[in-house]
N, C-alpha and C positions, 0 to 999 in steps of 0.2 A: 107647484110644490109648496106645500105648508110645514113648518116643522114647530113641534109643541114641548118646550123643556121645562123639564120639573125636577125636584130635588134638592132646591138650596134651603139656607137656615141658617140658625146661628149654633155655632159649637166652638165647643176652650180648644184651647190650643193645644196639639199634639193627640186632638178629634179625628173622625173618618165624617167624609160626607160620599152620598154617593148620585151622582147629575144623570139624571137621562132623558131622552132625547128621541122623539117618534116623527120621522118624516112619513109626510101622504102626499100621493097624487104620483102621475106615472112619473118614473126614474130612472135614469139611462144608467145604463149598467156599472159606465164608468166611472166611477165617482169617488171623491173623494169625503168624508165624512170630519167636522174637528171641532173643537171648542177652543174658544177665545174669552177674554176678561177685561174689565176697564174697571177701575180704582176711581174713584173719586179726583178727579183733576188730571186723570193720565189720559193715554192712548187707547186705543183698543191694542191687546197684545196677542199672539198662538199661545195657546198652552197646550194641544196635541192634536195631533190627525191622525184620522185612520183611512187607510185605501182600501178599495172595496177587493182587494186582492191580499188586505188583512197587515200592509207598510204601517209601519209606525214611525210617530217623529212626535219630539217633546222639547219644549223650552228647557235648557239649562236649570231653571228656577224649580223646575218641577220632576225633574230626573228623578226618578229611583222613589219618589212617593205619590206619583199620580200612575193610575194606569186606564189608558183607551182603550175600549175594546166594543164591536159590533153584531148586530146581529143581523145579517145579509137578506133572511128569510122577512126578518118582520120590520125590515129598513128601518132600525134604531140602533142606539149607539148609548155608551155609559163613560162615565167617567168616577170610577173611584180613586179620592182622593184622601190619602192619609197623612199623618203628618202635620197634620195643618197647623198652618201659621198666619200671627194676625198679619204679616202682608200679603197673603191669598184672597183676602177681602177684596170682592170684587162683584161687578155683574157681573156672572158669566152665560156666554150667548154658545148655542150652537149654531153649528155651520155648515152646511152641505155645497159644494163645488160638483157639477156634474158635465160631461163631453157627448156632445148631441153629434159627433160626429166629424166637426168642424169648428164648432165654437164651447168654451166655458159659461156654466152660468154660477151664478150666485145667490146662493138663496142663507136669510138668518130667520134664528128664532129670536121669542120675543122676551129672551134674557132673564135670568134666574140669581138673586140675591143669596150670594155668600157672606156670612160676616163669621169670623175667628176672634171672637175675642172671652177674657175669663169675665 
């Protein structure tokens, strides 16, 4: 599984950007889909999933101005993010989680620069 994310740049604060995210290669049905971020000197953090049964789950930090959402046919995923603020500066990576039945696997892409600043 390969997944290829595009969409970041630079925008002022209180900007829209909008991430997405094309996985290929065969994909077990069960899956979970999400983006994550790392800051300059931080962690990597969740900032949302989506389940292939269409669950959502969002960091705190991003409630109510990012929104996940998928598209099952063509195994990709977006994230529109408005709102933005300069501590959403980050790379942000997608993320695919998938169940072969018995085990989880993990697969990332190769990370997409945000920056919020005026």
């Amino acid at each position: 599984v390969q997944l290829q994310a595009s969409g970041g740049g630079l925008v002022q604060p209180g900007g829209s950007l909008r991430l997405s995210c094309a996985a290929s290669g065969n994909i077990f049905s069960i899956n979970v889909m999400g983006w994550y971020r790392q800051a300059p000197g931080k962690q990597r953090e969740l900032v949302a999933t989506i389940s292939s049964k269409g669950s959502t789950n969002y960091s705190d930090s991003v409630k109510g101005r990012f929104t996940i959402s998928r598209d099952n046919a063509k195994n990709s995923e977006h994230l529109q993010m408005n709102g933005l603020k300069p501590e959403d500066t980050a790379v942000y990576y997608c993320n695919l989680e998938e169940f072969d039945g018995s085990t989880w696997r993990d697969y990332w892409g190769q990370g997409t620069l945000v920056t919020v600043s005026s």
